[in-house]
N, C-alpha and C positions, 0 to 999 in steps of 0.2 A: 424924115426919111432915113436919116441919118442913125437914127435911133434903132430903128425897125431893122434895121443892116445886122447891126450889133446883137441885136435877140435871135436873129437868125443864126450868126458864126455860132454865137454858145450854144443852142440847139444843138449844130451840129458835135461840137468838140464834146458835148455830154454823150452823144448818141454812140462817137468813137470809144468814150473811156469806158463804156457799158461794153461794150462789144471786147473788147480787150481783156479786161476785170473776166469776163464770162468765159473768153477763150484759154483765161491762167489757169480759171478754175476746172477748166476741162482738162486741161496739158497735165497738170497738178495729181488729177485725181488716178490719173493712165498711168503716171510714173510711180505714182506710189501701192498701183497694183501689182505691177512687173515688179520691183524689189519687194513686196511683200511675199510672192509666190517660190520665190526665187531665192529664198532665207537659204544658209546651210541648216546642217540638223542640228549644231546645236543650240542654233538660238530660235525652233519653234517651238510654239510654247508648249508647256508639261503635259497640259491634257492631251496634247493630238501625239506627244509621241509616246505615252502610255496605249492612246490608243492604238499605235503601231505595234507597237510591243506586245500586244495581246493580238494580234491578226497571226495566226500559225504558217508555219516554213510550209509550204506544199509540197517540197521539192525532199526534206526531209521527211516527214509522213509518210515518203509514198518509196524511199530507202527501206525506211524499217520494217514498212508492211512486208514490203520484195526477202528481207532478211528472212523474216521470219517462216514467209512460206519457203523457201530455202531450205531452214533447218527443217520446218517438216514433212517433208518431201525426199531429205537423206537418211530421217528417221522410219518413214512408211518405207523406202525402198531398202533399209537395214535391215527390221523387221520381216521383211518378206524374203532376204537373201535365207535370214536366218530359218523359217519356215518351209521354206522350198529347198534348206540342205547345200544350200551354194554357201560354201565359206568361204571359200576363194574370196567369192564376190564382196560378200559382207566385210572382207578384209580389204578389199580396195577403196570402199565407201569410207570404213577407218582411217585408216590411210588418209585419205583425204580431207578428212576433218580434224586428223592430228594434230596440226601445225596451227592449221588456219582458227579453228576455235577447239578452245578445250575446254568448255563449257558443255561444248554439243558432245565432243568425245568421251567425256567421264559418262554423260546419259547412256552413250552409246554401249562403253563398257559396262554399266548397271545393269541394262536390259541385256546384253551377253551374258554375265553370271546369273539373272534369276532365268533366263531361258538354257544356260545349261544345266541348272539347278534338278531339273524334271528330264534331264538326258543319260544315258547308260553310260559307264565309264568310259567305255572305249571312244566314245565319241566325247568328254569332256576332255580326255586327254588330246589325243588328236588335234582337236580346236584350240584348246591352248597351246599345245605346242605349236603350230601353226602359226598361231598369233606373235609368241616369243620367236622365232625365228626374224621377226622383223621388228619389234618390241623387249628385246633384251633386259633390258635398264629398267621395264617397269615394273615398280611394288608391286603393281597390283597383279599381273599377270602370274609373278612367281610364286607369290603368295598364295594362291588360289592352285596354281597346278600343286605344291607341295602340300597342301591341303588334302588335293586329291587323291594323291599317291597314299598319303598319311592313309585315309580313311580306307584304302583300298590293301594298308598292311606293305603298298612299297615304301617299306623305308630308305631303301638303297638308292632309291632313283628318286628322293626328298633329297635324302644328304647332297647328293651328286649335284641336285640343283642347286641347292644353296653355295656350293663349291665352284661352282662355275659363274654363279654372278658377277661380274664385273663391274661392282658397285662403290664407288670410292666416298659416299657418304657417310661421314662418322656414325652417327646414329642407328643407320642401316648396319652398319659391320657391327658394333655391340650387340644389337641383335639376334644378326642371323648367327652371328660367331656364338649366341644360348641355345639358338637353334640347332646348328650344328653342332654342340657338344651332347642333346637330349638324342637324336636321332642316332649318334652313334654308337650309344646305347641301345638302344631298338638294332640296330642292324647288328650287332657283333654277337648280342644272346640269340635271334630270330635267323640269320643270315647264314647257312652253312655250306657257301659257297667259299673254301676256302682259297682261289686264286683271287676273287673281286677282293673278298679283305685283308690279305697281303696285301695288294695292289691299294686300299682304301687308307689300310692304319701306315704305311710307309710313306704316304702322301701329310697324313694329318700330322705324323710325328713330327714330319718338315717344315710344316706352316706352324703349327703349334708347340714346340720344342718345351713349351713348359709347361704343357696338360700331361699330367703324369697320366690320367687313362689313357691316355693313346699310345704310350710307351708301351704300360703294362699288358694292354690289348696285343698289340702288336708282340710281344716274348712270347706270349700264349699261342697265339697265329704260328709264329716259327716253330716253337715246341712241336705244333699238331701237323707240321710239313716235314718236322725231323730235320730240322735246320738249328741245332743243340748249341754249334757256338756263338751265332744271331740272336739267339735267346740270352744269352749268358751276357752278352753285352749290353742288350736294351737292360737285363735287371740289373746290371753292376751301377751303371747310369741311377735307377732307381732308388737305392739303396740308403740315400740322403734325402727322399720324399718323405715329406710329412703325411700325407695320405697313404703312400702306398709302398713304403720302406719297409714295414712289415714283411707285407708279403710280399715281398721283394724274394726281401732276406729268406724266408720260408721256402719258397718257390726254388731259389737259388741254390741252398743248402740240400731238395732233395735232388735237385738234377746231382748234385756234386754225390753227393753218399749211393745214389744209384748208379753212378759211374764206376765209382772205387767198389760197388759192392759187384757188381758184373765182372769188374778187370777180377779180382779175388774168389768170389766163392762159384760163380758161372748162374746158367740158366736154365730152364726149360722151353720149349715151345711147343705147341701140341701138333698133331700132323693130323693128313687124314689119307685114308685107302682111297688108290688109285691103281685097281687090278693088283698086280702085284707090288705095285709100287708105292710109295708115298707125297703125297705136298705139301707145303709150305705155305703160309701165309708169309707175306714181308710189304714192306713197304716204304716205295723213295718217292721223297719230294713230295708225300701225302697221297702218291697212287698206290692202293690198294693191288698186290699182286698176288697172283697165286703161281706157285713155281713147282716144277717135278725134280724133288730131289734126285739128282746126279752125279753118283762118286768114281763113276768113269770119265765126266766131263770136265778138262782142265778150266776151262773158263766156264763161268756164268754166260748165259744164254736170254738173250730178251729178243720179243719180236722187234718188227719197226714199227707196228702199231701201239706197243708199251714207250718204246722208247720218245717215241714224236710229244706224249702225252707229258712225260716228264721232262723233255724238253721245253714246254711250253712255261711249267715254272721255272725254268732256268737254273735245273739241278743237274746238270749232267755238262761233258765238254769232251769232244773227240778229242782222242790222240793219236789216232795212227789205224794201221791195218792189223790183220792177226789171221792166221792161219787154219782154219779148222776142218776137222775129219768129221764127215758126218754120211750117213746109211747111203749116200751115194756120192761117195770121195769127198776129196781134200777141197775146199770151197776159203775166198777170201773174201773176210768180212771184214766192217769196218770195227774198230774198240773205241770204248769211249769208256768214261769216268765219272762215278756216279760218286758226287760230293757226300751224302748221307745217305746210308742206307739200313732198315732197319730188319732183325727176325725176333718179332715179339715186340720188347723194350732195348731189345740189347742193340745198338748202333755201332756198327762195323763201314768205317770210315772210308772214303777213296777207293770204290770199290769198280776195278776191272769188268765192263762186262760188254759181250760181241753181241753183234747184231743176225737175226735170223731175220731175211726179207722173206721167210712164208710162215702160215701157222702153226701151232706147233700142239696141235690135237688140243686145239680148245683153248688151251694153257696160256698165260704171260712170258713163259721161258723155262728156264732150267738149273736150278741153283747147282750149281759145279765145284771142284775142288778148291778153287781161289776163293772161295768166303770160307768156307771149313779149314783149310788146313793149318791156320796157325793157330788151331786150340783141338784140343781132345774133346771127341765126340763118340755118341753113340747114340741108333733109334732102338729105344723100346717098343718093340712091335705087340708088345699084349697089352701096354698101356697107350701105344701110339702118341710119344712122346718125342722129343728131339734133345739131348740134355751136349751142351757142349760149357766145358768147363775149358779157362786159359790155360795153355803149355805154361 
């Protein structure tokens, strides 16, 4: 009985260690699913995070797609500003993709230049101007309008541009500074507006003090406005140029011998009928005048429509009032002082002359006693000539 007790207790204590053994191995198996799952990244193994690594960003894909219909959606609505004649428009679409991508921008400007490619001048000008007014600084803008001017024979308005850029890149300034020395060429033989090229070679001579053509341009310019001593100074300057000391000197030597031969042996001028009377060609500060010789007139006589014009290049300078008798009384006009003035070649310096505020039958004025009388003169009326030889 005793025995049988004993076979029972171990029965049971086997039946417990089973049950136990089986419940470690359950506990056992739980925990080492939860840290398995539960790794950091870098210790799961190679294959699963290759595999991750190849699974695509969704969240990026679905950016770039967004981008890209983006850009083409500024480019269809460019093209159609363009098309439909809205520049405006197509200028603020620019604009807008200036800053933020210049990728899209450069497209943007390619398809502006082949689509003005096929447009009339007036409208490629326009456009680009347009654009440069908000785009200053860029090559490519300048480039293209000075192109256009080029091809359209404006040289004046190439140089000007190139003069106005505000480009502080070396590269750029060697450049355009070839540019602008070819173009001022083009404009000074082509350009016979002689206030712009005063006004163009007295600028160039300033920025460029060692391009002897803009010097010598410029003496020529004054010569042809009858500004004799302006001249005389830009060639003296000259005169130690390796290019253009030459005809410096040349240039120089006959203003001087044509002086001294006028002060000494005198000149002619030709005249023409005017009823009974005579005119004069002459000419101040490059204005072309026609004058009715007057040896009853103490003073020289010009409209205010001659005089405003010669004003305008900065040849003349009031000084005062003056008294004059004319077909209906004693009348005060203003005098003023005409720096250079010319009959023929002969240039009669500082010359007095009154103001008519009406017309004066067609005419410029009235060449009067104050430019003749300090030399001997006489009109040959069979040859219609003017011969005034120095007292």
């Amino acid at each position: 009985m005793e025995i049988n007790l004993k076979t029972e207790n171990n029965k049971k204590i086997l039946c417990r260690s089973i049950l136990i053994l089986f419940l470690g191995i359950i506990i056992g198996s739980f925990v080492n699913y939860v840290l398995y799952f539960n790794k950091p990244e870098g210790n799961i193994p190679q294959e699963k995070q290759e595999n991750i690594a190849r699974q695509p960003d969704k969240t990026s894909v679905a950016a770039t797609g967004t981008e890209i219909a983006k850009q083409d959606d500024y480019l269809r609505r460019f093209k159609q500003c363009l098309a439909e004649k809205e520049y405006n428009n197509s200028l603020i679409i620019y604009q807008e993709l200036y800053k933020d991508s210049a990728e899209l921008s450069i497209k943007l400007q390619n398809y502006l230049f082949e689509y003005l490619a096929t447009e009339p001048y007036d409208v490629k000008v326009f456009v680009l101007e347009l654009y440069l007014e908000h785009f200053a600084d860029d090559f490519a803008f300048i480039i293209k309008l000075a192109e256009t001017y080029k091809k359209n024979n404006n040289f004046y308005q190439a140089l000007v541009l190139f003069l106005q850029a505000d480009i502080r890149n070396e590269a750029w300034l060697n450049w355009s500074d070839k540019q602008i020395y070819q173009l001022s060429h083009l404009v000074y033989s082509k350009n016979n507006n002689l206030d712009e090229l005063l006004d163009l070679f007295i600028y160039l001579v300033q920025r460029y003090p060692s391009y002897s053509f803009y010097r010598f341009a410029l003496a020529k310019i004054y010569l042809s406005l009858g500004y004799v001593e302006e001249a005389k100074s830009e060639l003296f300057v000259l005169t130690d140029s390796n290019i253009y000391g030459n005809k410096a000197k040349r240039l120089l030597n006959s203003i001087i011998n044509s002086d001294e031969q006028n002060n000494l042996e005198g000149f002619t001028v030709p005249l023409s009928k005017y009823g009974n009377h005579f005119t004069v060609s002459a000419r101040a500060s490059g204005i072309e005048l026609k004058l009715l010789i007057d040896t009853g007139t103490t003073f020289t006589v010009l409209t205010s429509q001659t005089l405003a014009a010669i004003q305008k290049k900065h040849g003349l300078t009031k000084i005062g009032k003056v008294n004059l008798i004319t077909a209906n009384g004693e009348v005060v006009s203003n005098l003023y002082r005409i720096k250079s003035f010319f009959l023929g070649n002969y240039e009669l310096k500082d010359l007095d002359v009154a103001e008519s505020e009406t017309d004066i039958d067609g005419l410029d004025g009235l060449l009067g006693m104050n430019a003749l009388s300090n030399y001997n003169f006489f009109i040959d009326q069979a040859d219609n000539l003017l011969s005034i030889i120095p007292k």
